[in-house]
C-alpha positions in Angstrom: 18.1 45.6 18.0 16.8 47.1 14.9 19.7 46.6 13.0 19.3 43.0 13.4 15.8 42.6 13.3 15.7 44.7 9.8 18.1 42.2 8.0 16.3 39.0 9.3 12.8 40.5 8.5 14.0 41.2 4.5 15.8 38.2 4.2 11.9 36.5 5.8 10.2 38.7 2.7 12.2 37.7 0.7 12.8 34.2 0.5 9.0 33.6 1.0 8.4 35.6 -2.4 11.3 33.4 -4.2 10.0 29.9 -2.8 6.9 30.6 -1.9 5.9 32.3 -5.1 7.7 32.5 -7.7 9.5 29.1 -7.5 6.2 27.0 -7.1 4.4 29.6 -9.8 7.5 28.8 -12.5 7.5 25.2 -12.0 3.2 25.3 -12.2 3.5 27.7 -15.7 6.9 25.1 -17.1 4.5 21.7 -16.2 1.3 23.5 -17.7 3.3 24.1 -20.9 5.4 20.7 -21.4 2.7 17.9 -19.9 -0.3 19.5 -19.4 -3.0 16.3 -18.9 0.3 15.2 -16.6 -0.1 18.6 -14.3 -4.0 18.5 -14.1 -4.0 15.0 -12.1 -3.8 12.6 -15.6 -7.5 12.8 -15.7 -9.7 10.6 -17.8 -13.0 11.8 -19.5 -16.0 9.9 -21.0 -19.1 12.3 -22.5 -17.1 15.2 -21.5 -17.6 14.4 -17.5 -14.5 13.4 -15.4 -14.7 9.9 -14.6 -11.3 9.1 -12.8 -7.7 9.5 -12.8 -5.0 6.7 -14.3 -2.9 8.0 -11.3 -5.6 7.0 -8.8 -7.4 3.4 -8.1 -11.5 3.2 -8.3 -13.3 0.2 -6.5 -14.8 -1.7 -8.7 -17.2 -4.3 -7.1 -19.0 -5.8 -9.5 -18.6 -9.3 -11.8 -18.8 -7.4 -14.6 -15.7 -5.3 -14.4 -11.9 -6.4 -13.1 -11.3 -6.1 -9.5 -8.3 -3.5 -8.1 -6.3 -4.5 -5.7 -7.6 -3.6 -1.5 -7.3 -0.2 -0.4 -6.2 0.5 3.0 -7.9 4.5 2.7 -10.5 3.4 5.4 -14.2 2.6 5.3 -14.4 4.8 1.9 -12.0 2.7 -0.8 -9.6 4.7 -2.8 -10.6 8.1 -0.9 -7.3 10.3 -1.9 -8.2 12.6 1.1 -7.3 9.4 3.2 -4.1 8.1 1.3 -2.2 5.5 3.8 -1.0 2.1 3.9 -2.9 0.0 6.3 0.4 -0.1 8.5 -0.3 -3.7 9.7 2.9 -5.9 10.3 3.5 -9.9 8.5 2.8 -10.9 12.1 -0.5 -9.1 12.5 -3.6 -11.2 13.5 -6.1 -8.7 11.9 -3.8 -9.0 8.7 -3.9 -12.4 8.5 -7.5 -12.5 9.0 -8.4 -10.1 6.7 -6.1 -12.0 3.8 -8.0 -15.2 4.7 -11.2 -13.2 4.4 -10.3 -11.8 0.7 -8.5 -15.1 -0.3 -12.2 -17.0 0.0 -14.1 -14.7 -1.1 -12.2 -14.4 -4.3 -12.0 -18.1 -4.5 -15.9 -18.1 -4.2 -15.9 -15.9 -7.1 -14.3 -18.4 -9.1 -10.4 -16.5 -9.5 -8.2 -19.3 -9.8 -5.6 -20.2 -7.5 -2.8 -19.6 -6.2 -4.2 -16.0 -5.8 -1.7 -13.6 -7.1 -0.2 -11.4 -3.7 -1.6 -8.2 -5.0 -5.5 -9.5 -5.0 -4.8 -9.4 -1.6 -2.7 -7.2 0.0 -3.2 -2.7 0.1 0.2 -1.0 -2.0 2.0 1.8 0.3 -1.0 4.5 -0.5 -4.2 2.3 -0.8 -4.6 4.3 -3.7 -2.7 2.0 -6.4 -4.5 2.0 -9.5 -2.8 -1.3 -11.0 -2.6 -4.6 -10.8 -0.6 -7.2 -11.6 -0.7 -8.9 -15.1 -1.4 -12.4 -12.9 -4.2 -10.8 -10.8 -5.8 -9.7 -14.1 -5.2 -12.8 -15.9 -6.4 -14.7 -12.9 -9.8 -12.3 -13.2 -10.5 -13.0 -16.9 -13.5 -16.0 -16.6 -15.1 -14.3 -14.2 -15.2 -11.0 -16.3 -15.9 -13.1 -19.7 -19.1 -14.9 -18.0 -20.6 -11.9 -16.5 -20.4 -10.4 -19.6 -21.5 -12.7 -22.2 -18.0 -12.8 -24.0 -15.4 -15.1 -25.1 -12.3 -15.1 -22.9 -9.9 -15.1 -25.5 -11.7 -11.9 -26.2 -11.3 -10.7 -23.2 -7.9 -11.7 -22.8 -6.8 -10.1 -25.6 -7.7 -6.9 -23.5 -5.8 -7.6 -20.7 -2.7 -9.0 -22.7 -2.9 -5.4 -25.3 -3.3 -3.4 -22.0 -0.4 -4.7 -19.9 2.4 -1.5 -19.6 5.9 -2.7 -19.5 8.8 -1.9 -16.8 10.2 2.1 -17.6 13.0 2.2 -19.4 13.0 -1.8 -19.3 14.1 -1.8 -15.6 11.8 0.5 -13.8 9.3 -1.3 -11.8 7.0 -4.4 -13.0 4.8 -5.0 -15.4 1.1 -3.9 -14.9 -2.6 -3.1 -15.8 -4.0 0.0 -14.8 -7.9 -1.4 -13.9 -9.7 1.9 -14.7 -8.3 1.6 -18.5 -8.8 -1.8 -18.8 -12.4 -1.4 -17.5 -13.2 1.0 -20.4 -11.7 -0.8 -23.0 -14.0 -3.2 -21.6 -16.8 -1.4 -22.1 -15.9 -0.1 -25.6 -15.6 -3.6 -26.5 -19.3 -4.0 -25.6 -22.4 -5.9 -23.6 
């Protein structure tokens, strides 16, 4: 019995010090070195205090800033502890409901229609932080007059903050609101 158990319980030691070490401690040191801001969560500073991630959404609620799209993380919006998609099917009632409920309130805050499908609906984690290029555009009068600005000003904003598809294929275009909401405030009032 020892002469089987001795083999199995090397080969256990073993492979947990190659994968469960060294493997994840090599691929740590190799993404420290070649993308570090990329390995440390992509966080973003202002005054030398973290203020968010460009890999994770931020509610923003008020007129003055542009509006992500609807987390499905819970009561607490874009909580990464909760990550999940709301999980409710094209023929839910609370769905449909709930999409009714956003598209007239956003109406009653003056976005134009037709409201773009991503004001509306949560993306597979609830923690998206982008939005369309429409559901931006669509938020720019609403921004400009809380603000006091021009909305060609702040239309040039959105239109210079827009990233492309990767590699010309990958994905679609997008804003990332967080970014776009500081540029918004560098801009001023």
């Amino acid at each position: 019995m020892l002469n089987h158990l001795r083999p199995a319980i090397t080969l256990v030691l073993t492979l947990t010090a190659l994968l469960g070490l060294a493997y994840p401690l090599a691929v740590t040191g190799v993404a420290q070195a070649l993308m570090p801001a990329a390995a440390n969560g992509s966080l973003i500073e202002k005054d030398g205090a973290v203020i968010g991630s460009i890999l994770i959404g931020q509610s923003f609620a008020t007129d003055r800033y542009f509006w992500p799209r609807p987390s499905a993380t819970g009561p607490d919006a874009y909580n990464a502890a909760a990550s999940s998609g709301s999980n409710l099917g094209t023929t839910s009632a609370r769905l449909k409901e709930r999409v009714a409920t956003d598209i007239e309130r956003l109406k009653a805050a003056g976005l134009a229609t037709p409201v773009p499908a991503d004001a509306v609906t949560t993306s597979g984690s609830g923690l998206d932080p982008h939005v369309s290029p429409a559901f931006a555009r669509a938020q720019i009068a609403r921004v400009a007059k809380a603000r006091g600005l021009s909305e060609t000003d702040v239309a040039t904003l959105v239109e210079n903050r827009i990233e492309t598809r990767l590699f010309g294929f990958i994905g679609e275009p997008r804003v990332n609101v967080l970014q776009l909401n500081l540029a918004l405030d560098a801009h001023g009032t």
